[in-house]
N, C-alpha and C positions, 0 to 999 in steps of 0.2 A: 150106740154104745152106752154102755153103762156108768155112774158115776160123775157126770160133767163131763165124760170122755165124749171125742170126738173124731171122727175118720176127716182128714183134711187131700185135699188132692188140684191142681192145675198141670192143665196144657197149653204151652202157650206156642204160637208156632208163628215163625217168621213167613212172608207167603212174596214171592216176588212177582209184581204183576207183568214186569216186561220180561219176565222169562231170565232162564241163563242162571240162578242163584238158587237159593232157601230152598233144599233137593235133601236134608235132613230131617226127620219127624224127629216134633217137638224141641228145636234146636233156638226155643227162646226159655223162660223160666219153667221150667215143668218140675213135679215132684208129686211125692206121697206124705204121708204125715199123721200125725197125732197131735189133737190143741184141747187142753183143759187150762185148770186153776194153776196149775204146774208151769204153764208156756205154752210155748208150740215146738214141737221138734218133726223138723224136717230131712226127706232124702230123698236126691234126684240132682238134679240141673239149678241152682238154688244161687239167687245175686247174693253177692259178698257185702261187704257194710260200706265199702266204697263206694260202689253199684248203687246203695241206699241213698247216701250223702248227696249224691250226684243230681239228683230231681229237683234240689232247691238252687243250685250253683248253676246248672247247665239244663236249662228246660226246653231247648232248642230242638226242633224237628229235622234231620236233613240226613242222607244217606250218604255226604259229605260226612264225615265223623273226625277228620283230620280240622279243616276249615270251620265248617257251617258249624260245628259243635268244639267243646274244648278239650278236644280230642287229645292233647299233646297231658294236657293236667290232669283226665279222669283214665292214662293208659292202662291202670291198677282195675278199674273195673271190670266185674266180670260174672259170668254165671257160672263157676264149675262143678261137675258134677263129684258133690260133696255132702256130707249132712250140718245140719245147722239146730242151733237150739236158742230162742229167744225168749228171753224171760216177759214176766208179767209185770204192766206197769207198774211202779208204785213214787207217791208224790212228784210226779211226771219223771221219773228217772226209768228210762228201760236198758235191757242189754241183749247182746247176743255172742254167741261164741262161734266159730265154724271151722270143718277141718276137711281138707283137702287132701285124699290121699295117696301117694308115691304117683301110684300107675294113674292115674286121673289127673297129675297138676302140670302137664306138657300143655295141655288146651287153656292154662290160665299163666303159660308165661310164651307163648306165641303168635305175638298182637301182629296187627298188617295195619298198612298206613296206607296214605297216598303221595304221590309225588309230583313236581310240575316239571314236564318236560315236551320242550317246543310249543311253550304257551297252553299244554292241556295237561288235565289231570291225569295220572295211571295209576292203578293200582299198585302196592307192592307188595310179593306174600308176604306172607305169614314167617318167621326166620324160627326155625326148626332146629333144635339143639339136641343134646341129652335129658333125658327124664330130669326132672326135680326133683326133690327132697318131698317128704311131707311138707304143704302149707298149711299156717294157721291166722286165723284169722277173728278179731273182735273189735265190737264194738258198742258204745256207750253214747244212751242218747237222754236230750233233756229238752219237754216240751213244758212253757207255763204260756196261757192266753195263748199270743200273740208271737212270742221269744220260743224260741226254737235253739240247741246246737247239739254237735253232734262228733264224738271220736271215733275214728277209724283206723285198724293197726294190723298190718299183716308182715309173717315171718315167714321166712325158707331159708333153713341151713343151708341148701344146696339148691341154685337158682339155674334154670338151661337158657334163663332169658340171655344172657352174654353183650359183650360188647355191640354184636349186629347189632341189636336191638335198643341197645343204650344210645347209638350213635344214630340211629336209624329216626330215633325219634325225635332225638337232641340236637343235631347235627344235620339231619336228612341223608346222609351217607355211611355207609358200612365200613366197621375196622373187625378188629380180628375176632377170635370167637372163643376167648378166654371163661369160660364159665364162673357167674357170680356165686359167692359167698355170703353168708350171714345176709343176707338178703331181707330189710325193712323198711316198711314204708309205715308214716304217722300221717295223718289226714285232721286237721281238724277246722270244722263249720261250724257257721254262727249265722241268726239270723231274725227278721221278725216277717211276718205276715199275717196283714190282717185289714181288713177296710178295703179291697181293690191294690195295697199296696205292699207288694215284696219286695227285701232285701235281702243278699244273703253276701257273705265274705267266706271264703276258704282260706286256708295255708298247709302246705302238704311239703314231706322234707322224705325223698329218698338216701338210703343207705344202704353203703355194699360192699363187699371185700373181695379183692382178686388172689389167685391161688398164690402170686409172690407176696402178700399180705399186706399191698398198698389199699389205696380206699377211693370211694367213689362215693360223691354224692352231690344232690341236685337240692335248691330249693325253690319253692313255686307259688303264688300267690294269685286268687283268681276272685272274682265278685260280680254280680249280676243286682240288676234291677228297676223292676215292675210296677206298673197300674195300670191298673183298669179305667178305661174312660167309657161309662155304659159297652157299647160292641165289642170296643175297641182297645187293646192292650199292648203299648207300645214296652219293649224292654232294649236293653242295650247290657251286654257282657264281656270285661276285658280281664286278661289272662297275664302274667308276666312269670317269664322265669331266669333267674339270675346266674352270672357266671358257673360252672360248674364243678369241679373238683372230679378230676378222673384219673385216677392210679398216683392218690396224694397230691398232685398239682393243681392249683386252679388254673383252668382255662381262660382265659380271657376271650372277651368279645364273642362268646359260649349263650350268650342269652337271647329269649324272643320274648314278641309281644304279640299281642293278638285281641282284636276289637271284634263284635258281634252286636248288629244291631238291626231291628227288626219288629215288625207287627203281627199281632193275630185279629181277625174279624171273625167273630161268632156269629153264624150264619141262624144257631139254636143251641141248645145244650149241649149235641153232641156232634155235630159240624162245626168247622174255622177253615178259615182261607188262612195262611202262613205264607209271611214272608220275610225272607232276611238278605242282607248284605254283608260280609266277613273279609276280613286282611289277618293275614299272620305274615311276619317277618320272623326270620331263624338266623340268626347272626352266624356264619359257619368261620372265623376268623376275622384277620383285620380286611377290613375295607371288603369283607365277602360273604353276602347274605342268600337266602332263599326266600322270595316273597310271594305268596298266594295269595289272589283276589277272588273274592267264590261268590256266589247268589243262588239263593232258593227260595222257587213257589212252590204252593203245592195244597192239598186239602187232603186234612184230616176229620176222619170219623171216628166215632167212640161206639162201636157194637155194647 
């Protein structure tokens, strides 16, 4: 194309080798696009700036996503099928905008988890409500050297995610199915990397309103970090989230925690062996928690 214009396009596809899952095409980032001096503007299947953030905070490999990754602090992420438009860098400040719309934002407010019961992991769906609102979504980043951070802000007037799903993740247990309001989430990352050695720190603060006009919100706080020893690159990542406020109350004894620690071994550039060890604790009341102990190996390849 003409101009500095550019035809841009990915498919990126999940592929499950033991069978049983990834039975949708292209049902990981996929999209179409146009990138010149302007940005890039995309439309398809497209991660949100959460989804962005997430790669410094939680670099973790594991099909565990509750456990093995910090699955409870990155719930916001997501790829939905939306358009996006991200600007061109300038004095390392970039941006981007995204908009998710009506009939498209059910697949980006009905997350699935896992749960422990009689000692083993199960799956839990997906908790399926009412269509949402339009989502929108931005965010604001700043790269200098080494220093890295990064904001992330999404909104939905009208949210289907509901209490299941606030309880479900915060709690490990379902209450009723009150549909969210004013529906916002702020994310923001900080970080350096360079030498063999990364560090990164998030703080992330949900916000929400229930149809009787009380309020809901969480706040959460998570940090990892890395070095490389020549092969070898051990990291550890811990997660916390504090009491939390649901329909104007604080809840008490409402909080977890959650530790991640673990190796990679670089076999070549694009080979490593992975492995990790995970605890989360979910405080469900007094004197009443939820605790998972998880472990993953595994090897990864870079096509």
């Amino acid at each position: 194309m003409g101009g500095g214009l550019k035809a841009v396009w990915q498919l990126e596809q999940d592929v499950s080798v033991a069978g049983g899952g990834a039975t949708r095409w292209g049902n990981r980032e996929s999209f179409i696009g146009l990138a010149g001096e302007f940005g890039t503007a995309l439309a398809g299947r497209v991660a949100n700036p959460f989804d962005d953030a997430s790669k410094a905070i939680d670099p973790w490999d594991s099909n565990n996503n509750v456990a093995s990754q910090l699955g409870i602090f990155k719930r916001h992420d997501g790829m939905p099928v939306s358009v996006r438009y991200d600007s061109p860098g300038f004095s390392g400040f970039s941006g981007s905008i995204q908009f998710v719309p009506s009939q498209n934002s059910k697949s980006a407010y009905t997350p699935a988890t896992f749960t422990l019961e009689s000692n083993q992991m199960k799956p839990v769906p997906a908790v399926v409500g009412k269509p949402g609102s339009d989502v929108y979504y931005a965010g604001l980043n700043y790269k200098n050297g080494g220093f890295f951070g990064n904001y992330a802000l999404k909104y939905a007037k009208h949210a289907n995610e509901g209490h299941d799903a606030f309880f479900l993740f915060l709690l490990g247990r379902a209450s009723d199915t009150d549909p969210l309001k004013n529906h916002q989430v702020h994310r923001l990352t900080g970080g350096y990397g360079e030498g063999g050695l990364n560090l990164a720190l998030a703080a992330q603060l949900d916000l929400s309103e229930n149809a009787d006009k009380t309020k809901n919100s969480t706040t959460e706080i998570a940090a990892t970090a890395s070095y490389r020893f020549g092969n070898t690159v051990p990291r550890i990542s811990y997660a916390h989230g504090f009491d939390f406020v649901e329909r104007s109350q604080k809840r008490e004894h409402t909080s977890y925690d959650q530790i991640i620690a673990g190796v990679d071994y670089d076999f070549s550039k694009r080979t490593s062996a992975i492995m990790s060890a995970a605890w989360l604790k979910r405080n469900t009341g007094i004197g009443n928690y939820t605790q998972i102990n998880a472990a993953s190996v595994g090897l990864r390849h870079k096509f």
